[in-house]
C-alpha positions as CSV (number, residue, x, y, z in Angstrom):
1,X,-37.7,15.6,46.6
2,X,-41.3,16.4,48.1
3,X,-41.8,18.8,50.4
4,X,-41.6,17.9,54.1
5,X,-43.1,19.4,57.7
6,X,-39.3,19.7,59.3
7,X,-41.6,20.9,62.8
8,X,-45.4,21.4,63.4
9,X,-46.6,24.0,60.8
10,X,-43.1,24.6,59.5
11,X,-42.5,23.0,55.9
12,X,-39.5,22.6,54.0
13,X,-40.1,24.0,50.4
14,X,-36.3,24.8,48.9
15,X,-35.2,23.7,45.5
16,X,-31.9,21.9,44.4
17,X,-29.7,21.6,41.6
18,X,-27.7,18.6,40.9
19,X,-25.1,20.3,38.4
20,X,-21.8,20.5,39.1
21,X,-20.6,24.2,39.0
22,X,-19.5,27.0,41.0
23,X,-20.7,28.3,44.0
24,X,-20.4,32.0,44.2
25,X,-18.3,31.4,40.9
26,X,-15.9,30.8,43.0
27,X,-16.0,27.2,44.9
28,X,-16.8,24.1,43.1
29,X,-19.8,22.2,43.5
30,X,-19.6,18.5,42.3
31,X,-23.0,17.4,44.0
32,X,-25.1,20.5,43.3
33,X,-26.3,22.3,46.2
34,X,-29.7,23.2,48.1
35,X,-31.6,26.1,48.4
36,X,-33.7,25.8,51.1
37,X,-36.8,27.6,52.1
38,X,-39.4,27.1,54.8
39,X,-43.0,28.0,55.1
40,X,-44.3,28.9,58.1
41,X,-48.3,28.5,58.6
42,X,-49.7,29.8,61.7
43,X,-52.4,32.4,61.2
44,X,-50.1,34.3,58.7
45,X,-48.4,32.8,56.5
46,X,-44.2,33.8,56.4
47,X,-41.5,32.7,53.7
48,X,-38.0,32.2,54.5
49,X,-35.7,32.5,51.8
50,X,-36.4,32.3,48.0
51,X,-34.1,30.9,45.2
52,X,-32.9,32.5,42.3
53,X,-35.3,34.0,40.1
54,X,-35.2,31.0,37.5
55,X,-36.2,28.8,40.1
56,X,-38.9,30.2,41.5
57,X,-42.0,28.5,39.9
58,X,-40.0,25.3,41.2
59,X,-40.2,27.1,44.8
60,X,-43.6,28.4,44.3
61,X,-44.9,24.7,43.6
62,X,-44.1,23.6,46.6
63,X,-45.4,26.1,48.7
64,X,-49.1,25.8,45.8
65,X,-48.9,22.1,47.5
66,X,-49.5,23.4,50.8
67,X,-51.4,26.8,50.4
68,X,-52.1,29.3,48.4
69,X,-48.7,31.8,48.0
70,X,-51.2,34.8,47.9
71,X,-51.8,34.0,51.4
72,X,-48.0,34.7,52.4
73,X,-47.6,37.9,54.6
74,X,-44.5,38.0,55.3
75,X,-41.2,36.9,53.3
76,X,-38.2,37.0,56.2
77,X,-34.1,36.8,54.7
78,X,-31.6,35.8,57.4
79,X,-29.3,36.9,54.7
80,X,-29.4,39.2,51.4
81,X,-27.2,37.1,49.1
82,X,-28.7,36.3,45.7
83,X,-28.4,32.6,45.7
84,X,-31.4,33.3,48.9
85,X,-32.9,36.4,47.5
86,X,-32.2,36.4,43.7
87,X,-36.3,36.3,43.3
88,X,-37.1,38.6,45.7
89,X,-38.9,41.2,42.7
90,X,-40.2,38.1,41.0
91,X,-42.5,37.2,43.9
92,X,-43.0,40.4,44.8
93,X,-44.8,40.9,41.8
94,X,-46.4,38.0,42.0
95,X,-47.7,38.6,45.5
96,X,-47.9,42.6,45.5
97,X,-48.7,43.1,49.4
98,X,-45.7,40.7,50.9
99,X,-43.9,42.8,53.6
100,X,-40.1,41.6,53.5
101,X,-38.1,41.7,56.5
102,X,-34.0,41.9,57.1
103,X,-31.7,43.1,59.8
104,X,-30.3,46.7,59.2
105,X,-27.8,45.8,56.6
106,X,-30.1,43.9,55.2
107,X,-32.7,46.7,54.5
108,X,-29.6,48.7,52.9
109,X,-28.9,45.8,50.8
110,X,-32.7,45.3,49.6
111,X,-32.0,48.9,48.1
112,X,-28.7,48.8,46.7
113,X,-29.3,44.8,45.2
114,X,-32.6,45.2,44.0
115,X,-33.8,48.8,44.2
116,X,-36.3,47.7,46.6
117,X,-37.5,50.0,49.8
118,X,-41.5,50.1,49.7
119,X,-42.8,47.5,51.9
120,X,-39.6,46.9,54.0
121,X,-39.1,46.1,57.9
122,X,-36.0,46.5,60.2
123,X,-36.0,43.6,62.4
124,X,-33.4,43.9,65.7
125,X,-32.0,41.7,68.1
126,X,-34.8,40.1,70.3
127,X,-37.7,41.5,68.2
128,X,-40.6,39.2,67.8
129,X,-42.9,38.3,65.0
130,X,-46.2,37.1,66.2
131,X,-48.0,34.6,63.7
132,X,-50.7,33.3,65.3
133,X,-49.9,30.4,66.7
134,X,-46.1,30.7,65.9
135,X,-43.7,33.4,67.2
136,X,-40.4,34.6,65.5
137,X,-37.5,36.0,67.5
138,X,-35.1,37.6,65.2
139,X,-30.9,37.4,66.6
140,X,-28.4,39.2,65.0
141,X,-25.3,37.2,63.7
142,X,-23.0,39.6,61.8
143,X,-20.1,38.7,59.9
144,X,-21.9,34.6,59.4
145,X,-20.8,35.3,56.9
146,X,-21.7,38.6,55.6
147,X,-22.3,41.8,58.1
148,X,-26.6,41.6,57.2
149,X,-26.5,38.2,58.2
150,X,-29.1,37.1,61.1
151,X,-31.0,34.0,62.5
152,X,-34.8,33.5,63.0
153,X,-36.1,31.1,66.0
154,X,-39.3,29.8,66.2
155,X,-40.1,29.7,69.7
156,X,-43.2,27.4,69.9
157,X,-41.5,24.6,67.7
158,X,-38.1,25.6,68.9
159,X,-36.8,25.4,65.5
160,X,-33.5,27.9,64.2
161,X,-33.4,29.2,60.5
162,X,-29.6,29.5,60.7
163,X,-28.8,31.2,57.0
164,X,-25.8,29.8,56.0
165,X,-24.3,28.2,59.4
166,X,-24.7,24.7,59.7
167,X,-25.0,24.8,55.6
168,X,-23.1,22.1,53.6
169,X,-22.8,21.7,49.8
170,X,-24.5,19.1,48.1
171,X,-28.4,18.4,47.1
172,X,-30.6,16.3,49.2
173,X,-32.3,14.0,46.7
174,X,-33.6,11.5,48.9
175,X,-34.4,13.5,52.4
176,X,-34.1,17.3,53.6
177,X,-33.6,15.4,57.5
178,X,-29.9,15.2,57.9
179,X,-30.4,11.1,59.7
180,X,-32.3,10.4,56.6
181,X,-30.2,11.1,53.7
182,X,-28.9,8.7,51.8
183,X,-25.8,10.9,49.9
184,X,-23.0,9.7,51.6
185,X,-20.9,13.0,50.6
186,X,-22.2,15.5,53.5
187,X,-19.7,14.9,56.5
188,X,-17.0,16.2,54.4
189,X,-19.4,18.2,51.9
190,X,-20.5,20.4,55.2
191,X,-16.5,20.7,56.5
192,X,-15.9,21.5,53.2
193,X,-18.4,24.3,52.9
194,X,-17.2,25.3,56.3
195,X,-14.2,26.2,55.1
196,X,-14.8,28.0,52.0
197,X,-17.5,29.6,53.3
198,X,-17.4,30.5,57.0
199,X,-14.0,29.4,58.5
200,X,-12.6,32.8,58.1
201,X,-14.6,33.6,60.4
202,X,-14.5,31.4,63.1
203,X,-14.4,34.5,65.6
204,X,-17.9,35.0,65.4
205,X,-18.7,31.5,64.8
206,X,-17.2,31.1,68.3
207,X,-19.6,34.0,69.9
208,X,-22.9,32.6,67.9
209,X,-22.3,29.0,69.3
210,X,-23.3,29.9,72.8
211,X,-26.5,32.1,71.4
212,X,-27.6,29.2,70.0
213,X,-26.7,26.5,72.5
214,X,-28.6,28.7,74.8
215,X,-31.7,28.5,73.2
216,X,-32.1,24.0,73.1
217,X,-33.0,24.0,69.1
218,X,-35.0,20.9,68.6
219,X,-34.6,21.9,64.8
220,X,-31.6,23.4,62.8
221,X,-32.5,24.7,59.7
222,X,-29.6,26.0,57.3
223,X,-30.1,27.4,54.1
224,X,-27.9,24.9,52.5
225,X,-27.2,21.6,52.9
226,X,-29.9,19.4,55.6
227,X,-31.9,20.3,58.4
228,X,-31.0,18.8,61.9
229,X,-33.3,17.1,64.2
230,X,-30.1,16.1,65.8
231,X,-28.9,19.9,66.4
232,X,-26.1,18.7,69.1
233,X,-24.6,16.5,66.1
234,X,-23.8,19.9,64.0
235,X,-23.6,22.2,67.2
236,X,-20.4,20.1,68.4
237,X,-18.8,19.7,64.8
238,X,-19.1,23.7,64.9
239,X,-17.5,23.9,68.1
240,X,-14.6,22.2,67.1
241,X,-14.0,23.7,63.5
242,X,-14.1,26.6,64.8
243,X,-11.4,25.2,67.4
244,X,-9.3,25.1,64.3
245,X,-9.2,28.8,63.2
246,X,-8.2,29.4,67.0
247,X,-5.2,27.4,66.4
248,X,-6.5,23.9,68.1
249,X,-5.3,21.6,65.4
250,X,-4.6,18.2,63.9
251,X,-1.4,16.1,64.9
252,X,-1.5,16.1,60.8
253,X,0.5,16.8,58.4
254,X,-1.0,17.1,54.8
255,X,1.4,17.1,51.9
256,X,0.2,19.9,49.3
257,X,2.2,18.7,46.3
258,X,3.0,20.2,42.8
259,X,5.6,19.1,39.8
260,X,5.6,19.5,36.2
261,X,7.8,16.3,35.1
262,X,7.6,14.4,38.1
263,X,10.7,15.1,40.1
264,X,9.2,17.4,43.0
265,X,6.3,14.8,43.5
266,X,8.6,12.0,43.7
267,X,10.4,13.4,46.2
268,X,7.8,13.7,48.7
269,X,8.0,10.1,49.3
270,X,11.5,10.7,51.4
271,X,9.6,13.4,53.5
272,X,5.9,10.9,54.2
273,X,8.6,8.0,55.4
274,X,10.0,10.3,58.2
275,X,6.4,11.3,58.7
276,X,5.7,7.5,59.4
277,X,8.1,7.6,61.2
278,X,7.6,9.9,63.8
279,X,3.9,8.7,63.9
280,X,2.7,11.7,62.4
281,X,-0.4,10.7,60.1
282,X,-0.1,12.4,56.6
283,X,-1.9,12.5,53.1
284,X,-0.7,13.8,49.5
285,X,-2.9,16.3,47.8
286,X,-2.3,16.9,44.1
287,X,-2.7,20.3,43.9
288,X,-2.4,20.0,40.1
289,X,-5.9,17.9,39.7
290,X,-7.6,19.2,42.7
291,X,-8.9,22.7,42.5
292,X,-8.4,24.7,46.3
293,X,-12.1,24.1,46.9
294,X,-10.7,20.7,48.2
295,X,-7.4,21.5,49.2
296,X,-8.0,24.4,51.7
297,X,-10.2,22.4,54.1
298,X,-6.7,20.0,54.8
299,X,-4.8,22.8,55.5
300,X,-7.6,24.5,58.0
301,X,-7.4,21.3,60.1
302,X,-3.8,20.6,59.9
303,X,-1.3,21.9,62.4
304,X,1.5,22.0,60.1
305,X,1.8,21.4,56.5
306,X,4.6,20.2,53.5
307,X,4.2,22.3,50.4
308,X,6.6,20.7,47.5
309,X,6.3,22.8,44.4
310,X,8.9,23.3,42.0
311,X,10.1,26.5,40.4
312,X,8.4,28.0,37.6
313,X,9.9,31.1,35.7
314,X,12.1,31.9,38.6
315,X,9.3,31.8,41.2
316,X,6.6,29.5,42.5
317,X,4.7,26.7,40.8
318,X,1.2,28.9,40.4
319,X,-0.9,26.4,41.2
320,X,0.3,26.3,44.4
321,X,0.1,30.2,44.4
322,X,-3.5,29.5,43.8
323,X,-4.0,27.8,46.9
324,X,-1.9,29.9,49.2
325,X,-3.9,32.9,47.6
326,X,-7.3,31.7,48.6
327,X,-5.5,31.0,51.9
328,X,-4.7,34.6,52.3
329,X,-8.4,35.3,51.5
330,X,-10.1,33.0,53.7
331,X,-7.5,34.3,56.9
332,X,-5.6,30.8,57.5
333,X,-2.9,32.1,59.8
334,X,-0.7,30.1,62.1
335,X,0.5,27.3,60.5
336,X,4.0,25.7,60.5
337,X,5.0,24.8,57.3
338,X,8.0,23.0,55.2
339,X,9.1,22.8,51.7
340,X,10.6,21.1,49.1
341,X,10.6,21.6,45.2
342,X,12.9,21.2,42.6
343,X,14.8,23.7,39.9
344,X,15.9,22.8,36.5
345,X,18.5,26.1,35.7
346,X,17.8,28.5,38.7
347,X,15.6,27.8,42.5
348,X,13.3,30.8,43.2
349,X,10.2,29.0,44.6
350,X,11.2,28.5,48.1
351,X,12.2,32.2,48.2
352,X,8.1,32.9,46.7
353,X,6.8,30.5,49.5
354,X,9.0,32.1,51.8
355,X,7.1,35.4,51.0
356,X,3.6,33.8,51.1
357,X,4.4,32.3,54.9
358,X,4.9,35.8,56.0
359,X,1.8,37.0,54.2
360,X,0.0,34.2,56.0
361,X,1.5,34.4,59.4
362,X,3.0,30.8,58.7
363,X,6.1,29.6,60.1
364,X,8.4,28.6,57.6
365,X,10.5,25.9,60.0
366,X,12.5,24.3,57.2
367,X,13.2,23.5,53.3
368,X,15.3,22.0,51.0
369,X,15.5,22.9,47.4
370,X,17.4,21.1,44.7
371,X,18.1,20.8,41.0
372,X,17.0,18.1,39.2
373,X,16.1,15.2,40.4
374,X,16.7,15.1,44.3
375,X,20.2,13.2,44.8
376,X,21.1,11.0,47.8
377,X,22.0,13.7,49.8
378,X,18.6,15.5,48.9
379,X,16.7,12.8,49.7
380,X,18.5,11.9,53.1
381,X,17.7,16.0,54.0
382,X,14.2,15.6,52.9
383,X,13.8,12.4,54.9
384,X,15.0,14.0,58.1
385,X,13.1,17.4,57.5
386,X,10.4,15.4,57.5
387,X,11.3,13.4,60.8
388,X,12.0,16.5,62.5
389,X,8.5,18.2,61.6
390,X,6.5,15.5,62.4
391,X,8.2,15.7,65.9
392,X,7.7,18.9,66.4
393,X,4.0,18.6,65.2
394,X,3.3,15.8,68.1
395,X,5.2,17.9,70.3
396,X,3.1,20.7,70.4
């Protein structure tokens, strides 16, 4: 992908992968993932962002295409993890006079990352970095999603460099402008990301959103994912993700299912016809296939959820423990919740989940467990548990 001018004298210069692997080695990427980074041109030169070190002659290309790097003054991060900074002494040694600028935590970070505290600047909130013809305001946006983290706006083009907010995984192959790409995976790529990366902290999503609405962005540029010439598009999906975390839900119940030989999964199809028949939409989720990546953005949304899992060495099936953990991690609280899972000799993973809904702040409202296959009278109990919770989930 060339480069592109996202606003007068502003350019788009990132670099993209298109492998699948993990992000943070933690979340997996099937579409790879931008890097972005902008160049600013006024009558000095700034960088936002770099890449990681091995992609940096890809980076510096890009900016060779529209002047010469040694002209850069100024390289700004909004936020001091490597995947934006990872080439920070690279370029530094390529361009030995570039003054690097972060928030507080940021500065401390420069030092304890990379050893680097010579040619550093503290920027506060509301401080203002004159170009020549373009003017940074620097606002502080803690905890978005690590305590360093901060955005820079551009007042003249009113364009926001929002780090990782407003992000989304996936590479932009065909255009960096968000009503011009042709990849049809970002609307669930950026919820996705969302959730994996930021929901747990929808708290200070919810205090940024009016920062930012206040200042009319004509531009929203992440450091992931596209840039937004249509800012109230993203501004109003944020607004009501972060709804979510605050316990503003889904009337949706996904089904977060786990067996070994069958019997658990098949019995889920008792508890999805009381769901229908309450109203209640609902979707199955193998949790054996799907990693939680792609599992824990369905629970985020959902009001309530049905785990079925069976029992494995007297406690829960662990790849549902997988999940649940990473729940626990990214703080989803306040769910309602039922089970179901079958036992071959001895139950013990409804008493597991039991333990994980109090660790989560989840409501465990029902569950029926069973040997075997689930009999008639199983069935008929899973059925009505089913009934009842979709019910309860349209009635508030």
């Amino acid at each position: 992908m060339r480069t592109r001018e996202i606003a007068p004298n502003i350019h788009w210069t990132g670099v993209y992968t298109t492998e699948k692997f993990l992000f943070e080695n933690l979340w997996e990427i099937v579409h790879g993932v931008n890097m972005n980074s902008y160049l600013l041109c006024g009558e000095k030169t700034a960088l936002i962002d770099v890449c990681p070190e091995a992609l940096l002659d890809d980076l510096l290309g890009r900016v060779s295409s529209i002047t010469d790097p040694s002209k850069i003054s100024y390289l700004i991060f909004n936020h001091l993890e490597p995947d934006h900074t990872g080439a920070v002494r690279a370029i530094r040694e390529k361009i030995p006079g570039l003054e690097v600028i972060a928030s507080k935590k940021g500065v401390e970070m420069l030092r304890s990352l990379f050893g680097i505290t010579d040619k550093v600047r503290e920027a506060k909130e509301g401080d203002t970095l004159d170009l020549g013809g373009l003017k940074l305001r620097f606002m502080m946006t803690p905890m978005l999603h690590w305590p360093e983290t901060m955005m820079t706006f551009e007042e003249t083009t009113k364009t926001l460099f929002s780090s990782d907010s407003f992000g989304a995984f996936g590479a932009t192959e065909s255009s960096i402008f968000d009503d011009e790409a042709k990849e049809g995976y970002f609307e669930s790529e950026r919820f996705r990301y969302f959730v994996n990366i930021l929901g747990s902290h929808w708290r200070h999503i919810e205090k940024m959103l009016p920062k930012v609405t206040t200042l009319s962005p004509a531009v929203i540029a992440p450091s992931h994912g596209t840039v937004f010439r249509d800012t109230a598009k993203i501004l109003d999906e944020y607004a009501g993700w972060q709804g979510y975390g605050a316990g503003r839900c889904e009337n949706y119940v996904p089904i977060i299912a786990s067996t070994m030989y069958g019997r658990t999964l098949d019995s889920v199809k008792h508890a999805r016809k009381g769901f229908e028949e309450a109203g209640v939409r609902t979707e199955v989720f193998d949790a054996v296939m799907l990693p939680p990546a792609f599992v824990l953005p369905e629970i985020y949304r959902a009001k309530g959820l049905l785990v079925a899992a069976p029992t494995y060495e007297g406690g829960l099936f662990p790849k549902i423990g997988d999940i649940l953990l990473r729940a626990k991690a990214k703080n989803i609280s306040g769910k309602k919740a039922i089970f179901c899972g079958s036992s071959t000799w001895a139950p013990g993973a409804k008493r597991e989940f039991a333990d994980w809904c109090a660790k989560l702040s989840w409501e465990l409202v029902d569950s029926v467990e069973f040997m075997g296959m689930a009999d008639a009278e199983a069935e008929k109990k899973i059925h009505e548990m089913g009934k009842k919770f979709g019910e309860m989930m349209l009635g508030g």
